[in-house]
C-alpha positions in Angstrom: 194.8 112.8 169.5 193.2 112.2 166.1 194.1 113.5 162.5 190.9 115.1 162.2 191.4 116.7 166.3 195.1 117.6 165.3 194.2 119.4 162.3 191.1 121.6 164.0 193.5 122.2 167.1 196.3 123.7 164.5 193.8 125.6 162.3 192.2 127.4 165.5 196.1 128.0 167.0 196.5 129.5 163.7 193.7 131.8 163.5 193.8 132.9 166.7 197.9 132.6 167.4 197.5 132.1 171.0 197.5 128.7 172.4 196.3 129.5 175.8 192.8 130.8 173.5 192.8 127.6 172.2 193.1 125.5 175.6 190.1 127.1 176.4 187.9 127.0 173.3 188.5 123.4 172.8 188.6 122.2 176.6 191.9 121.4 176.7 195.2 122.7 178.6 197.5 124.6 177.1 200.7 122.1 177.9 198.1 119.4 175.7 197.6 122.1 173.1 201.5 123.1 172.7 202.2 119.2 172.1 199.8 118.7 169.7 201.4 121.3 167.7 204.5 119.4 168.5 203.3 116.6 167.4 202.0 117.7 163.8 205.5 119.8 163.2 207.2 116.6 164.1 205.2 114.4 161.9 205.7 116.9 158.8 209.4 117.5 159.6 208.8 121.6 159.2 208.2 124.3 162.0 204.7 125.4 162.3 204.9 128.3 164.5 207.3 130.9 166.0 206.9 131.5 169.6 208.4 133.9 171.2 207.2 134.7 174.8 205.1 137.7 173.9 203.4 136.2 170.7 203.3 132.7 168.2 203.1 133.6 164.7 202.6 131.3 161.7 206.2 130.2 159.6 205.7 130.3 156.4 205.4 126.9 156.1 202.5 127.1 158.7 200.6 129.7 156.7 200.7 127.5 153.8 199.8 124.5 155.2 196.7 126.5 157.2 195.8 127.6 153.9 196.0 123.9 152.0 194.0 121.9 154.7 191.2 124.3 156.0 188.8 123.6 152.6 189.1 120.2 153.5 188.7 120.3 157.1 185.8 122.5 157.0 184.4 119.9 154.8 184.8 117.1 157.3 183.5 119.4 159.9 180.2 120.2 157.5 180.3 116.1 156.9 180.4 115.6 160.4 177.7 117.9 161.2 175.4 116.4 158.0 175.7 112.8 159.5 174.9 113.5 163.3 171.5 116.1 161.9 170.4 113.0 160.6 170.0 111.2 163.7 167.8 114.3 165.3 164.0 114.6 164.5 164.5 118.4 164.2 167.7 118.7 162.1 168.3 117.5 158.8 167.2 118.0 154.8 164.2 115.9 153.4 164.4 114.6 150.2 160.5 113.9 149.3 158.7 112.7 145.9 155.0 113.5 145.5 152.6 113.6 142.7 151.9 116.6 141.1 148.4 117.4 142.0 149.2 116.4 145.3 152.1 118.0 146.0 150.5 121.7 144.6 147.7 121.0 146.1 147.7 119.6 149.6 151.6 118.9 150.5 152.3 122.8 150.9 150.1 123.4 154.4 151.4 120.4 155.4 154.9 121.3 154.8 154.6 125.3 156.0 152.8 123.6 159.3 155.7 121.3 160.2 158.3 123.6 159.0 157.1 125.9 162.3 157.3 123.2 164.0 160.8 122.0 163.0 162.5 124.9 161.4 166.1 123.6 161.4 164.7 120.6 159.0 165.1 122.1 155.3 163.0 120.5 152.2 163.7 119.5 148.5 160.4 118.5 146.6 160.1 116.8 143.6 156.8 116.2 141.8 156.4 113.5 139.3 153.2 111.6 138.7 154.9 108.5 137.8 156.3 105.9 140.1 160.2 106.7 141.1 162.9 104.5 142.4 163.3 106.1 145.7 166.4 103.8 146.2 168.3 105.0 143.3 166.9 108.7 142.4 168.4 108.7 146.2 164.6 110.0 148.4 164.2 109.7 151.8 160.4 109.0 150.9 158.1 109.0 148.2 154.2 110.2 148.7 152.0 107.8 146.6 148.6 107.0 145.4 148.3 104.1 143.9 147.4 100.3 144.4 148.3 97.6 147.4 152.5 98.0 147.1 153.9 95.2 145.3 157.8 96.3 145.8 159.4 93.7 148.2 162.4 96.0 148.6 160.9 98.7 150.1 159.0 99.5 152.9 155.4 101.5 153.2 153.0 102.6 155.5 149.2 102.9 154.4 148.3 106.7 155.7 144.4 106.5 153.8 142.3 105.0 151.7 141.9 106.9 148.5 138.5 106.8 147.0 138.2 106.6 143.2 134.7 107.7 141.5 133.7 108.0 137.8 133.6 111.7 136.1 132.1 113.3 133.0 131.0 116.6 131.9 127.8 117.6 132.8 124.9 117.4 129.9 127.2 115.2 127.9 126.1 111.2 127.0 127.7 110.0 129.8 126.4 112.1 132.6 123.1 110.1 132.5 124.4 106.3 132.2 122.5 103.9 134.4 124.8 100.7 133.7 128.7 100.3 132.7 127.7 98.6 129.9 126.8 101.9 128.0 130.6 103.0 128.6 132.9 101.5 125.0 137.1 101.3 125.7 137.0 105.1 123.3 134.4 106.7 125.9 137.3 105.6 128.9 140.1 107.9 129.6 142.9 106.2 130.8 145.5 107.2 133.7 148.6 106.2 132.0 152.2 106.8 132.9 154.1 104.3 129.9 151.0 104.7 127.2 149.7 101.4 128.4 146.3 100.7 128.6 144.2 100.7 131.9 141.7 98.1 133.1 138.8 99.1 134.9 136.5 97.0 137.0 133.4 98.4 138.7 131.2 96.9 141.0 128.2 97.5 142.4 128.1 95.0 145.4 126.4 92.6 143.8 128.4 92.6 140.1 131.2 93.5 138.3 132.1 94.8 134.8 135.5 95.3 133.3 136.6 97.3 130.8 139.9 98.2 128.9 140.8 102.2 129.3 142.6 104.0 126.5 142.5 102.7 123.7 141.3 106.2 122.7 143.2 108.5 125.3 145.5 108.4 127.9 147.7 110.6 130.2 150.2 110.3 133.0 148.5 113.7 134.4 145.2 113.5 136.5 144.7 117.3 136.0 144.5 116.4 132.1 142.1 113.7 132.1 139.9 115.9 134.5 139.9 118.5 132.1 139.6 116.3 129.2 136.5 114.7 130.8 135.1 118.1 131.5 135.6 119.3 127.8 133.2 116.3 126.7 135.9 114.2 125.7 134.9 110.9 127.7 134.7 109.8 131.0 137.9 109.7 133.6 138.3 107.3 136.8 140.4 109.7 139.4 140.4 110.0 143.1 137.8 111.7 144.1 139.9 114.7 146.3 141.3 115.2 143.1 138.0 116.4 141.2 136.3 117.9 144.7 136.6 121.3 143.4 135.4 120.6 140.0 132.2 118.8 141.3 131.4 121.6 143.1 131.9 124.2 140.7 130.1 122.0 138.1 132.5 121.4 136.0 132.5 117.6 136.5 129.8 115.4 137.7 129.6 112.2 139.4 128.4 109.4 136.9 127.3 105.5 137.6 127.3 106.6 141.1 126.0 102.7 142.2 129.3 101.7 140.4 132.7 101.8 142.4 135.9 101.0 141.4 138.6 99.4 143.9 140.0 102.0 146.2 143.7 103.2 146.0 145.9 103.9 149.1 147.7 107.2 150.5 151.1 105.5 151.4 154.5 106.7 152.3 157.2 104.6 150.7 160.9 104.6 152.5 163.6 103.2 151.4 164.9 99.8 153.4 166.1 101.3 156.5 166.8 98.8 159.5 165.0 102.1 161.3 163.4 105.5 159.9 165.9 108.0 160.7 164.4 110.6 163.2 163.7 113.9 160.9 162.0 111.5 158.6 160.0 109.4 161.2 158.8 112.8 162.8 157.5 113.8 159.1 155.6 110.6 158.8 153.8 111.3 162.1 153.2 114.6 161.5 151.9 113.9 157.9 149.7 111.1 159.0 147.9 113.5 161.6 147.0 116.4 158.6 146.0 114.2 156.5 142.2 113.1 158.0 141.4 117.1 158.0 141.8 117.4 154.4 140.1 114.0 153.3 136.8 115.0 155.9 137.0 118.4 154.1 135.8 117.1 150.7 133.4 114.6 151.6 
């Protein structure tokens, strides 16, 4: 018999001080439980138990023992439990990263829908609209929207393309441009997560023009470049579920509407596992089927 088996065999004896209990709780016979306690008392050089032929009751020496290793085998047992969930596709924790729009906006359905579905799996959610190192800030996977992956030590899998358009208050100078070359670097606000500068390049199938984005504004937050754009203040580049509801409030408008920039991609970054781990492969199929509903909702 093992430490670990030895220790839960002499914790259960002790709580419930009848050995024949035990036998049957743990499967076992009651001549295979009585050496096991034999065994331990043996190994530690102190008596255990007192067993008389009415009762066993703990020694002193056996109550403080019980009282020394149960923290430490319940952890095991809770260690034990942790690392076997993982390997179920309805038990477990998630550990995901999301942008912030994102994850306010569409990720909570999602999440409420396969919670229903799965509710043993439990959920910590972390929104950042920067890029995070899913190996060392320890994720099981990241939600991004962003260009083709470039990271050779991770692995992805594209979910949708993300269209981009080109947005500017309504009745400001921008909202009637016919050709990018009426846009100057100050009129472009810049999606910027290090206070970098942005390049742009439009195309309209049969040209391109590019342009460098703020030198005049930037931010690492979509919803403030949307609102920034709808104040007057320039014109943003952002995907275009992201500005849905302000296009149809009126808010925003569309502007150089012949004049696309490249498309982003709705991906799911892991880190390198030699295979997804069940929980988080039956997110990513589950995620993958919500996600068409949303993007035909806001086209």
């Amino acid at each position: 018999m093992n430490d670990y088996k030895l220790l839960r065999t002499f914790l259960l004896a002790a709580e419930k001080r009848n050995f024949a209990q035990v036998a049957r709780e743990l499967d076992m016979t009651p001549a295979a439980v009585t050496r096991a306690i034999a065994a331990l008392e043996e190994d530690l050089g102190v008596q255990l138990f007192v067993r008389t032929t009415r009762q066993v009751s703990l020694t002193t020496d056996g109550a403080i023992f019980a009282a020394q290793i149960q923290p430490v085998v319940q952890a095991l047992d809770n260690a034990r439990k942790d690392v076997m969930n993982t390997h179920k596709a309805d038990h477990g924790r998630l550990r995901i990263s999301a942008p912030t729009w994102f994850g306010r906006q569409v990720l909570p359905p999602i999440l409420s829908a396969f919670k229903e579905r799965y509710p043993k799996i439990s959920f910590e959610i972390s929104l950042a609209d920067g890029l995070v190192d899913i190996i060392d800030d320890d994720y099981d996977l990241a939600i991004r929207i962003s260009a083709a992956p470039s990271d050779k030590f991770t692995i992805w899998r594209k979910i949708s393309v993300v269209r981009r358009i080109l947005v500017a208050a309504p009745g400001s100078r921008f909202a009637d441009m016919k050709h990018p070359n009426e846009l100057i670097p100050d009129d472009c606000l810049a999606y910027s997560g290090d206070s970098k500068r942005e390049t742009w390049t439009l195309s309209d199938g049969s040209g391109s023009a590019t342009f460098s984005a703020g030198r005049a504004f930037s931010a690492n937050s979509g919803e403030v470049l949307a609102s920034m754009a709808a104040d007057g203040a320039g014109v943003a580049m952002l995907p275009k579920f992201h500005v849905a509801e302000h296009l149809r409030t009126g808010r925003l408008v569309h502007v150089l509407p012949d004049w696309s920039p490249p498309d982003l991609w709705l991906t799911l970054y892991y880190p390198p596992y030699q295979a997804l781990p069940p929980r988080i492969a039956s997110f990513s199929k589950f995620f993958e089927q919500q996600i068409p509903a949303f993007f035909s909702a806001i086209e």
